[in-house]
One Martini backbone bead per residue (centre of mass of N, CA, C, O) as a GRO file, in nm:
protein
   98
    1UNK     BB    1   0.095   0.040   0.024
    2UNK     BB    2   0.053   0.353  -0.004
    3UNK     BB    3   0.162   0.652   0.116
    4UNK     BB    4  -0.009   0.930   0.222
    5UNK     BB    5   0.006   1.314   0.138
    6UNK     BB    6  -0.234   1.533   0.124
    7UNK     BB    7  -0.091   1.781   0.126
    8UNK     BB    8   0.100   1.753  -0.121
    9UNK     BB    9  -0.118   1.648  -0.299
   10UNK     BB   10  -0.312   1.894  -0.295
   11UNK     BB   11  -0.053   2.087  -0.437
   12UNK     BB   12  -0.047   1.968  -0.667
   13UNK     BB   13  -0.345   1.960  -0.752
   14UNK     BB   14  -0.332   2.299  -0.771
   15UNK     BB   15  -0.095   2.318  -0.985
   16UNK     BB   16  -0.218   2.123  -1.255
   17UNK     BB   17  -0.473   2.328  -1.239
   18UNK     BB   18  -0.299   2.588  -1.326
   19UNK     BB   19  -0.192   2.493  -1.593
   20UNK     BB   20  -0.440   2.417  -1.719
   21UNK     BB   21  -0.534   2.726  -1.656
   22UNK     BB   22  -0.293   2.808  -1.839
   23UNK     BB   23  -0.148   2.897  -2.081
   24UNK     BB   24   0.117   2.765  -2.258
   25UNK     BB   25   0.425   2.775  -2.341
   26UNK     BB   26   0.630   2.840  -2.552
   27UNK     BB   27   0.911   2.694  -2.679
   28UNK     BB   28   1.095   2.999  -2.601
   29UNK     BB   29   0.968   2.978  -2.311
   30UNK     BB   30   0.977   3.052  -2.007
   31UNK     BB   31   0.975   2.782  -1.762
   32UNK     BB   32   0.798   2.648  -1.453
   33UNK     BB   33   0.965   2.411  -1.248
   34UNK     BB   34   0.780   2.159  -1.057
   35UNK     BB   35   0.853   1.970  -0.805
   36UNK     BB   36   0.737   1.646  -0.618
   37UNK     BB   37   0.722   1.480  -0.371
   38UNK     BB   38   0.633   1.119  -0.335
   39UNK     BB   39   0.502   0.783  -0.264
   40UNK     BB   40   0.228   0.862  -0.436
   41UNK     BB   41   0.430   0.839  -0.657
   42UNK     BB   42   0.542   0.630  -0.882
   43UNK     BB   43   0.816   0.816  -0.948
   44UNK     BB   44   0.812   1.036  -0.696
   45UNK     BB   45   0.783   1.253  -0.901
   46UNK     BB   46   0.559   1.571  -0.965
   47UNK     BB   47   0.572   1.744  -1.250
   48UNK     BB   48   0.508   2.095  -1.319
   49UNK     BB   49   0.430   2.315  -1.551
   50UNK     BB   50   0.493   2.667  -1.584
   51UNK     BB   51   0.453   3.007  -1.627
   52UNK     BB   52   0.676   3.229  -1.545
   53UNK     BB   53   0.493   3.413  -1.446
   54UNK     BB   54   0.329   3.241  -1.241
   55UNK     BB   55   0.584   3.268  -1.000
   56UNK     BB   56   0.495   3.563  -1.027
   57UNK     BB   57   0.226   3.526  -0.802
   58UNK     BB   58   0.323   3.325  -0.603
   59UNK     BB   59   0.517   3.502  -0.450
   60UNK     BB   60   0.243   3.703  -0.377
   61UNK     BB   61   0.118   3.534  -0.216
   62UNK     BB   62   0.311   3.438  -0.020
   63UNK     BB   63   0.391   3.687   0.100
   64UNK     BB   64   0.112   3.775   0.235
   65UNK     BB   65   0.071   3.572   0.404
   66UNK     BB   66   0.360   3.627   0.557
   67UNK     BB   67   0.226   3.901   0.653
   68UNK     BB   68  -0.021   3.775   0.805
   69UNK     BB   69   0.135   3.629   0.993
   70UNK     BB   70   0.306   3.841   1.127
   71UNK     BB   71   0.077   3.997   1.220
   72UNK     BB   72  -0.035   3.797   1.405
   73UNK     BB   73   0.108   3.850   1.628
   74UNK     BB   74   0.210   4.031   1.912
   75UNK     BB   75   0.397   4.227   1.687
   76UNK     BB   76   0.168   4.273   1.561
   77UNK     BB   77  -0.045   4.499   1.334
   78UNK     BB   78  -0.327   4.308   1.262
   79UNK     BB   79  -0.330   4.266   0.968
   80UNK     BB   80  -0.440   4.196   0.685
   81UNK     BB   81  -0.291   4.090   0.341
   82UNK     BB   82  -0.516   3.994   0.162
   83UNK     BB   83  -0.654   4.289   0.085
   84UNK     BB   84  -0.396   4.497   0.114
   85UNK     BB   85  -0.527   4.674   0.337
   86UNK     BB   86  -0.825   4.797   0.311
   87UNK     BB   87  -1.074   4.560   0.437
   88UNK     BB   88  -1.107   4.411   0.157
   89UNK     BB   89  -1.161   4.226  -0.076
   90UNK     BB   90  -1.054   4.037  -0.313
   91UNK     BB   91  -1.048   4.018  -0.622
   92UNK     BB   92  -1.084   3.755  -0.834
   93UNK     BB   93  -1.041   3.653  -1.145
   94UNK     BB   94  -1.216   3.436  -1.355
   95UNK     BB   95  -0.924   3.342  -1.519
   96UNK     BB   96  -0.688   3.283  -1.328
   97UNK     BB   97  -0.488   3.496  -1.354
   98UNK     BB   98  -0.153   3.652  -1.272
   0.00000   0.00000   0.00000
């Protein structure tokens, strides 16, 4: 029996769901490619390639987590970062571009 890793595992296919619904690089474009190992594949890891632009978003994305994460501390100054500091909503648009 494989053992499961659902959280590796649930990264992997929403970075897959991901790469599905962004345009493909063309041949002479820079992409990002991202492995991730685990278990639960067959090959050892699963490796997702990404268009190089798709990089800064995730990054972006992470950044705010991560200020999201430090304001929430004892000496953090309580803002959530999801927002982007308005105290509104932020809207994804449905296209899911980055």
């Amino acid at each position: 029996m494989t053992e499961q890793h659902p959280h590796v595992d649930d990264l992997a296919d929403l970075l897959a769901e991901l790469a599905r619904a962004l345009p493909e690089p063309g041949s002479e474009a820079t992409a990002l490619h991202i492995g991730i190992r685990s278990p639960s594949y067959q090959e050892g890891t699963r490796r997702v390639e990404l268009p190089a632009e798709a990089g800064r978003w995730i990054a972006e994305t992470l950044r705010r987590e991560l200020a999201t994460h430090d304001s929430s501390q004892p000496d953090g100054d309580g803002r959530c970062r999801h927002c982007r500091g308005t105290g509104r909503t932020h809207t994804v648009t449905a296209s899911r571009q980055p």
